[in-house]
DRENSE-977482 format. One record per residue (C-alpha): x, y, z. Coordinates in Angstrom, 2 decimals. Example, Ala and Ser with C-alpha at 12.3 -4.5 7.8 and 13.67 -1.06 7.14 Angstrom:
<gukes>
12.30/-4.50/7.80 .
13.67/-1.06/7.14 .
</gukes>
This chain:
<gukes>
297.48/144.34/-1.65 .
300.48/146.26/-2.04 .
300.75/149.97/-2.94 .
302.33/150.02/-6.30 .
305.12/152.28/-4.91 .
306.02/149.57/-2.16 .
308.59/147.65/-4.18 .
310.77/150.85/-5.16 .
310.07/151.96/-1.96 .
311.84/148.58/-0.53 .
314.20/148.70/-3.38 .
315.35/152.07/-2.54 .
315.69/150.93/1.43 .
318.03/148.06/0.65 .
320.23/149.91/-1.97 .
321.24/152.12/1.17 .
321.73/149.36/3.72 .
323.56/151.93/6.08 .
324.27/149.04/8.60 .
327.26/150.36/10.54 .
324.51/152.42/12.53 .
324.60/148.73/14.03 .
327.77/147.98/14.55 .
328.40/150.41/16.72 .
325.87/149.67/19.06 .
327.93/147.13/20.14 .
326.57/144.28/22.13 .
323.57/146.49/22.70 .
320.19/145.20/20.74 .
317.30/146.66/19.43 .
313.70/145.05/19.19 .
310.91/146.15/17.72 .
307.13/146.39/19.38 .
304.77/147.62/17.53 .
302.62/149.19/20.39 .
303.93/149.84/24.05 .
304.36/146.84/26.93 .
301.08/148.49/28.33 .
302.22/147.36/31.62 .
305.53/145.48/32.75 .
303.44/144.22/36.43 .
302.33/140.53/35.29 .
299.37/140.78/37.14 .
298.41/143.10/34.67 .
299.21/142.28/31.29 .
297.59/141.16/28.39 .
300.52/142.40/25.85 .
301.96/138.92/24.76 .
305.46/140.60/24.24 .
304.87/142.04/27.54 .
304.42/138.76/29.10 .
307.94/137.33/27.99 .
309.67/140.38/28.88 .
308.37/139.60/32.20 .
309.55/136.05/32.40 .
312.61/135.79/30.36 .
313.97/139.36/30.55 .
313.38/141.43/33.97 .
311.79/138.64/35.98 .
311.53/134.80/36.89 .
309.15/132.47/37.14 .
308.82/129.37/39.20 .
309.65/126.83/35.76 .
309.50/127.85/32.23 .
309.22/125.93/29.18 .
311.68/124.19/27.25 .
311.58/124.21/23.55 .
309.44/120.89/24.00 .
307.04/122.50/26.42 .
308.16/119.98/29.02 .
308.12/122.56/32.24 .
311.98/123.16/33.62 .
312.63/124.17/37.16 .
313.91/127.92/37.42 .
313.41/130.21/40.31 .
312.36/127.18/42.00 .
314.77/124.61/41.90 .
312.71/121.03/42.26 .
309.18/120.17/43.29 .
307.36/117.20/43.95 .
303.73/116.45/44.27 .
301.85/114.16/47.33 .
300.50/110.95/46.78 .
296.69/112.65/47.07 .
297.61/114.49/43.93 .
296.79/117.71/46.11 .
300.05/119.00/47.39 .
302.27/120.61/45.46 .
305.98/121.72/47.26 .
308.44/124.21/45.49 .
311.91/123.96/46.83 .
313.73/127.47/45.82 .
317.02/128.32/44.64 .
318.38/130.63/47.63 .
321.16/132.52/45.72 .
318.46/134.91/43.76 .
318.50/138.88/44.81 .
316.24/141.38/43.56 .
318.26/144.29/41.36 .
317.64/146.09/44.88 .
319.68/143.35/47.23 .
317.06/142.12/48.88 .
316.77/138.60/48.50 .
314.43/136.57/46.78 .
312.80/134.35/49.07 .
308.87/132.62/49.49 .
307.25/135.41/50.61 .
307.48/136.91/47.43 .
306.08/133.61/45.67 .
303.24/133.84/47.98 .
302.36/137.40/47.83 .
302.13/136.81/43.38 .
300.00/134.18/44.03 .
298.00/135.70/46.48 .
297.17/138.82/45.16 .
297.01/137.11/41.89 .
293.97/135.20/43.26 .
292.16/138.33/44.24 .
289.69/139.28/41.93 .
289.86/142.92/42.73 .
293.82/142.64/41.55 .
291.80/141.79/37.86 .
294.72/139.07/36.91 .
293.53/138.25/33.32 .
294.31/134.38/34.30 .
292.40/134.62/37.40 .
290.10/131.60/36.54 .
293.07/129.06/35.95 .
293.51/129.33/39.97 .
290.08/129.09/40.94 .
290.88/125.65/42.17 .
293.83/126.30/44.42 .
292.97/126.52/47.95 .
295.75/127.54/49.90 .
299.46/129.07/49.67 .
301.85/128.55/52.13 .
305.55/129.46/52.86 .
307.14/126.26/54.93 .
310.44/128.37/55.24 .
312.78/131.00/53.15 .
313.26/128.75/50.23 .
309.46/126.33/50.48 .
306.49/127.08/49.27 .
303.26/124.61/49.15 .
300.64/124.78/46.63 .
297.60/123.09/48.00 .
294.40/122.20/45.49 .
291.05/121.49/45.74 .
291.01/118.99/43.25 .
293.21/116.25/42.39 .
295.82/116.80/39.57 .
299.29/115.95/38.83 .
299.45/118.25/35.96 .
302.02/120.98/36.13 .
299.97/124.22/36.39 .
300.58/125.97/33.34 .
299.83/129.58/34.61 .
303.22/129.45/37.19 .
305.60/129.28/34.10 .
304.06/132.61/32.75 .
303.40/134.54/35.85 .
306.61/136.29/36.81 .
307.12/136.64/40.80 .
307.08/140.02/42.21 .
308.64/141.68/45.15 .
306.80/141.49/47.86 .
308.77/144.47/49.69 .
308.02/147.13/47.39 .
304.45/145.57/46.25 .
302.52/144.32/49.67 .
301.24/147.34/51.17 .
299.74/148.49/48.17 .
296.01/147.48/48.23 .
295.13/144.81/45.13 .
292.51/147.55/43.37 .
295.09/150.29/43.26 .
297.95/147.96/42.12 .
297.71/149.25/38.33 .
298.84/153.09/39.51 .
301.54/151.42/41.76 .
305.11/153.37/40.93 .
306.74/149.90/40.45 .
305.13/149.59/36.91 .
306.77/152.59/35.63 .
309.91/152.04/37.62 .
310.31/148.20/38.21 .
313.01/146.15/40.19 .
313.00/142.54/39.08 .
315.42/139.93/39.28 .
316.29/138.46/35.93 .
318.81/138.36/34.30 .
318.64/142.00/32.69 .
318.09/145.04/35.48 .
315.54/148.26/34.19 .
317.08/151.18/33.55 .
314.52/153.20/31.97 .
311.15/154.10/30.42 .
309.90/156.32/27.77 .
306.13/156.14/27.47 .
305.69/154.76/23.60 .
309.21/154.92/22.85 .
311.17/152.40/24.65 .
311.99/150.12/27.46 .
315.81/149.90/28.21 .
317.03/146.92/30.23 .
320.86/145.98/31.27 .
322.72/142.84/31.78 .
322.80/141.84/35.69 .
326.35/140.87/35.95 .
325.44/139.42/39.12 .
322.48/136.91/37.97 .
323.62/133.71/39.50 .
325.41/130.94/37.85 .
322.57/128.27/39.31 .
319.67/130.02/37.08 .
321.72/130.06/34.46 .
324.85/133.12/35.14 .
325.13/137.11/33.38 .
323.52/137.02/29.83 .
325.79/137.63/26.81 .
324.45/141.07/25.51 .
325.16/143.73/27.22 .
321.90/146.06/26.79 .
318.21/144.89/25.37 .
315.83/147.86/24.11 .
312.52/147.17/23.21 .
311.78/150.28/20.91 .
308.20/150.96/20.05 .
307.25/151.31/16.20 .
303.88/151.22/14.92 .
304.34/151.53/10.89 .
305.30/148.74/9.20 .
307.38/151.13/6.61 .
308.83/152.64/9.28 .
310.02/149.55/10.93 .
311.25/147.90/8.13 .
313.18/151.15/6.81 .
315.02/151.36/10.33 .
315.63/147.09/9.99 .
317.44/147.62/6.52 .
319.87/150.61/7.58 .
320.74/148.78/11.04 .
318.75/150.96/13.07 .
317.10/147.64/14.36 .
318.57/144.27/15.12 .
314.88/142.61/14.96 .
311.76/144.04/13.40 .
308.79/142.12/12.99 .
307.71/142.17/9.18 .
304.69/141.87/7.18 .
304.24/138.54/4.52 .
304.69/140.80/1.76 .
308.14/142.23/2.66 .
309.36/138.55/3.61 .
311.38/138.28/0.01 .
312.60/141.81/0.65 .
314.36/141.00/3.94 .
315.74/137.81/2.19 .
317.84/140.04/-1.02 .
319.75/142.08/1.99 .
322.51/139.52/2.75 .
323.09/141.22/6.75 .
319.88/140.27/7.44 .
317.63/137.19/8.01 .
313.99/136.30/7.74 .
313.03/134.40/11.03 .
309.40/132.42/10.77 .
308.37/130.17/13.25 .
305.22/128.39/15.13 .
303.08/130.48/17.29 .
300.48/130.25/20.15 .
298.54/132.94/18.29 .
295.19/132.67/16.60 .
293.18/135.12/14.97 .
289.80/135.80/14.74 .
285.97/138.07/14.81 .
285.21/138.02/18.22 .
281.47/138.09/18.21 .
279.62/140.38/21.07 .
276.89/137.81/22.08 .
275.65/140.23/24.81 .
274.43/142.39/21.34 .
272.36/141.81/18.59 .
273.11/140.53/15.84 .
275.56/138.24/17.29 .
273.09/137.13/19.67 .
271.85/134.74/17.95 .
273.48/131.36/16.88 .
272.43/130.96/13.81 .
273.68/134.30/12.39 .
277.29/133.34/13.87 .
277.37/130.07/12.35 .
276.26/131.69/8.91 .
279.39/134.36/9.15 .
281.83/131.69/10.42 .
280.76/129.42/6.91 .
280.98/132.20/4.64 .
284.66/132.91/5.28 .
286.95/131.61/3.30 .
290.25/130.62/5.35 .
292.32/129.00/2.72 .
292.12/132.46/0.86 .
293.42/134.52/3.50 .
296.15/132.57/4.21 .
297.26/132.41/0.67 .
296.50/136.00/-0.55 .
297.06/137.60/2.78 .
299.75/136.03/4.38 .
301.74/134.43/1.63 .
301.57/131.13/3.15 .
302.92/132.54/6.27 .
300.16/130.85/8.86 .
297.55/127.87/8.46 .
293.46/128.60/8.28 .
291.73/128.01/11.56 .
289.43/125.21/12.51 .
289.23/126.31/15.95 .
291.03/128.32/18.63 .
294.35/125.86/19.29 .
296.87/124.77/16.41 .
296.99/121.07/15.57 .
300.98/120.82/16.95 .
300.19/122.02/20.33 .
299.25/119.12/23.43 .
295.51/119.39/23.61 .
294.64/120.09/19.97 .
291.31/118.37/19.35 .
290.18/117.88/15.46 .
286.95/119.20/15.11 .
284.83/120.06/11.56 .
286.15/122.87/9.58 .
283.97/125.91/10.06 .
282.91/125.80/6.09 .
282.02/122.14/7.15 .
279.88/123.65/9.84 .
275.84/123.52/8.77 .
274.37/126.98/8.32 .
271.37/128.13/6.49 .
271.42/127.97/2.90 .
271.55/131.56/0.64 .
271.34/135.15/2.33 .
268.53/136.66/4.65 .
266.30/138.70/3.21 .
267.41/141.59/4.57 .
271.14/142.75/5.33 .
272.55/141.67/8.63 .
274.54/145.23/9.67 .
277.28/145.03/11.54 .
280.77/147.44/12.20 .
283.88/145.08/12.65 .
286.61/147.20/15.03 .
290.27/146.79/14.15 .
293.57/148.22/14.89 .
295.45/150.07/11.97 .
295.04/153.28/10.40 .
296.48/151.35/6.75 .
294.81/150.11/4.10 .
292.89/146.86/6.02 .
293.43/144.30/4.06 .
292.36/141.05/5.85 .
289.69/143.18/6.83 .
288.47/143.91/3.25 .
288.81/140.37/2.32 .
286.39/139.17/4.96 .
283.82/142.11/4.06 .
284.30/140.84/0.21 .
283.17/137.33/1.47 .
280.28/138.33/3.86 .
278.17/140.40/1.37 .
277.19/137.59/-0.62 .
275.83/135.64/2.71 .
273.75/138.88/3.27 .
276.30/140.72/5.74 .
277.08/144.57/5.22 .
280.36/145.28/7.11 .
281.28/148.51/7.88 .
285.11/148.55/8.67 .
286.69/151.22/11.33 .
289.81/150.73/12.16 .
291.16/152.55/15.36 .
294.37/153.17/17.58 .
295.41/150.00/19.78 .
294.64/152.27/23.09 .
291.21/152.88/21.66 .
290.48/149.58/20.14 .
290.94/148.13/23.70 .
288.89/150.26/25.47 .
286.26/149.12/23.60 .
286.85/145.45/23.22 .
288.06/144.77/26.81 .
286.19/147.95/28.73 .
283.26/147.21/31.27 .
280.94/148.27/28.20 .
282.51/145.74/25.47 .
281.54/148.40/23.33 .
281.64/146.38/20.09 .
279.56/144.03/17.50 .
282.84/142.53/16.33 .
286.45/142.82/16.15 .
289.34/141.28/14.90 .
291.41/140.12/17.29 .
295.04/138.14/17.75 .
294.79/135.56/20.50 .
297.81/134.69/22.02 .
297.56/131.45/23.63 .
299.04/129.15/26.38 .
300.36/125.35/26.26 .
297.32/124.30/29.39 .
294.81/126.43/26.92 .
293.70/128.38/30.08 .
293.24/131.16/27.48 .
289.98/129.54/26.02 .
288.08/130.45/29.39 .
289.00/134.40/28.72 .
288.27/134.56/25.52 .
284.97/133.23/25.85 .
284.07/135.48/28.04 .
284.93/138.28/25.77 .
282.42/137.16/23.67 .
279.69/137.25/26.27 .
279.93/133.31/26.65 .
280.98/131.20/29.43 .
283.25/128.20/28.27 .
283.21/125.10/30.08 .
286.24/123.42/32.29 .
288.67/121.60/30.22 .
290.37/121.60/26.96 .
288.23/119.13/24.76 .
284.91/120.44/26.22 .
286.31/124.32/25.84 .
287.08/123.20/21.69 .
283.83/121.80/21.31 .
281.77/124.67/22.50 .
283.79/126.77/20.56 .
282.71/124.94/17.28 .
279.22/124.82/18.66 .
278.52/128.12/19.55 .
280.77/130.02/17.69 .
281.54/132.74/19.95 .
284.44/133.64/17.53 .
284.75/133.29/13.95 .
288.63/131.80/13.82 .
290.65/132.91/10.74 .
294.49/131.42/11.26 .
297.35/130.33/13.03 .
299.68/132.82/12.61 .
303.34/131.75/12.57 .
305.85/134.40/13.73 .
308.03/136.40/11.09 .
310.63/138.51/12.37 .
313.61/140.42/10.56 .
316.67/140.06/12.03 .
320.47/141.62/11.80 .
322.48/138.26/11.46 .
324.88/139.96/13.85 .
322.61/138.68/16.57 .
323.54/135.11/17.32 .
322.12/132.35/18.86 .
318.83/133.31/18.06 .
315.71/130.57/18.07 .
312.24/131.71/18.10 .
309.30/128.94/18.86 .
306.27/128.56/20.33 .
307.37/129.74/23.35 .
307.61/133.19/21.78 .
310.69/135.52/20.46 .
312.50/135.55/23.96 .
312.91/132.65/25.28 .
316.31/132.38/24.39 .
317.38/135.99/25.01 .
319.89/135.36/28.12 .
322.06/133.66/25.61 .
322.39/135.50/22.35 .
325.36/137.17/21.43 .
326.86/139.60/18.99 .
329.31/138.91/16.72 .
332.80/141.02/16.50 .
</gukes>
């Protein structure tokens, strides 16, 4: 629901199209975030553009995904499991340095894990290495993974958790690791070094002409900035003069982007799912029945039409059908619920972040009246908004929320939880109670949509997220 001013507002944008502002930059590229990393220590973070920073940009992690989600080596080299299904051995590349010269060796694999495993460290994927037992350093360049349990599966979580330097990080007790001065002033060992910070502004990384030739040599640009803008105007102003190389953009402006011929529209599949997380701890949500009612009022189909201009595909449950351990389940309109509206109003306020007009938000309140819901809407600051949604109080009834997601689904456990619900082990079982209990009323699948300056080659966005290819794009002359 547009403002009537928005297309001459776009029109206007495109007619001026200053985009030598990007040309000069050079081999230097901008990205747009719309909020701050919140933290760049991966024990930390919750921010999914955080997270690939992390791996793909300042960090590395032990393997990382191919475009197949088939895990890769990286930091470490090979690995190979024992016949008990138990054991699992890293062997490490050798030639790796932290940006500081020190170089990267097991210790620092076993200090991540380790404090990563400590609860009072608060790693949001804490519970996907509840069943590792023991981590050991054989020598410089070995590590050994050992597990309670049986499996042969590679562990999802060690291609998203970044390693860490143990030499600046391991005296630094695991509750007071969130003020440590790393996270403001970081030294990884990725293939792009820090250089600086400016709290909700930017992050500024540089090429590490040094980044060794076995992990995959120097990356092609010579600067990455992750600028922070909130407003979608704003953002998609600063796209169209070439103040940005990549913006993300609304469904609405999609056709916009498209009439500009030095830039591109870039959509592709995402691990992200929204949806009303439901506080269960709380009446009304509390109570089954009422969740299943809301859940089978909403009307999916219509959001993703009217809302995202096709841009996404209505939810059935928390993991899209094209990722490994999708299992079909009944639509949530299929879902039985009690038939017409209580007698009496069922009250709730839904939380959101925005200070705009709310429109997926007003759709769902359109759609809950008649099945007796009155929804108040308050929309609040992303700082806010998580204090109350992930604070010790969960100081909410509901809230929309995006879900980013992971290929092992280790993210249905968390989630959960957020809803005042404890999930059981296991992807299938993990589905089902979602459709059961209906700790969250799903909405979509979003699918990514990013404006980009075609001057920015060898760009490919997937599931994987919008950096998994950063080391090798380029900039044309």
């Amino acid at each position: 629901m547009l403002p009537r001013v928005l297309p001459l507002l776009l029109a206007a944008l495109f007619a001026v199209a200053c985009q030598p502002a990007a040309s000069r930059r050079g081999a230097t590229v901008l990205f747009a975030s719309g909020a701050d990393l919140q933290s760049i220590n991966p024990l930390l973070t919750v921010h999914p553009l955080a997270r690939q920073v992390q791996r793909y940009v300042l960090l590395t992690t032990l393997a990382r995904y191919d475009s197949a989600l088939v895990p890769r080596p990286y930091l470490a080299r090979e690995w190979s499991w024992a016949d008990d299904g138990r054991t699992l051995t890293f062997r490490l590349h050798t030639v790796l340095r932290w940006h500081d010269g020190r170089p990267t060796t097991a210790r620092d694999v076993v200090w991540t894990l380790s404090a990563a495993r400590a609860p009072a460290t608060g790693y949001p994927r804490l519970a996907e290495l509840a069943d590792l037992d023991l981590v050991t350093a054989g020598d410089d360049s070995t590590v050994t993974l050992r597990f309670r349990s049986s499996r042969r599966r590679f562990p999802d979580v060690l291609t998203d958790l970044a390693i860490l330097p143990a030499h600046l990080l391991d005296t630094i007790p695991p509750e007071r690791l969130r003020s440590a001065a790393w996270n403001t002033a970081p030294v990884g060992n990725g293939p792009f070094r820090f250089v600086a910070h400016e709290a909700n502004r930017r992050w500024v990384f540089a090429a590490d002409s040094s980044f060794p030739a076995a992990l995959g040599g120097p990356p092609r640009l010579e600067r990455l900035i992750v600028v922070v803008v909130d407003e979608p105007t704003t953002k998609l102003a600063a796209l169209a003069s070439g103040e940005l190389d990549f913006a993300g953009i609304q469904p609405a402006h999609a056709s916009f982007v498209r009439r500009d011929p030095a830039l591109a529209v870039v959509t592709y599949p995402l691990l992200f799912t929204y949806g009303i997380v439901l506080n269960t701890r709380r009446p009304p949500f509390d109570r089954v029945e009422v969740r299943r009612r809301l859940s089978a009022a909403l009307d999916r189909f219509e959001i993703v039409d009217g809302y995202l201009y096709g841009f996404g595909t209505p939810a059935e449950g928390p993991v899209p059908p094209d990722v490994p351990g999708y299992l079909p389940l009944a639509a949530p309109g299929d879902q039985a619920s009690p038939a017409g509206a209580p007698a009496a109003p069922v009250r709730f306020e839904l939380l959101t972040v925005g200070s705009g007009e709310a429109a997926l938000e007003q759709m769902v309140q359109a759609r809950l009246r008649p099945a007796g819901f009155d929804v108040t809407i308050r929309q609040l600051e992303l700082s806010a908004f998580l204090a109350r949604v992930y604070g010790p109080g969960r100081e909410f009834g509901a809230a929309v929320l995006g879900v980013p997601g992971d290929p092992g689904l280790g993210h249905l456990g968390p989630l959960a939880e957020l809803a005042g619900m404890a999930a059981p082990a296991g992807a299938g079982p993990a589905q089902r109670f979602f459709a059961d209990s209906v700790p969250v009323a799903f909405l979509y699948h979003a699918r990514g949509l990013q404006g980009m300056n075609r001057r920015v080659r060898g760009v490919a966005m997937d599931l994987r997220g919008e950096l998994p290819t950063v080391h090798d794009w380029w900039v044309a002359p």
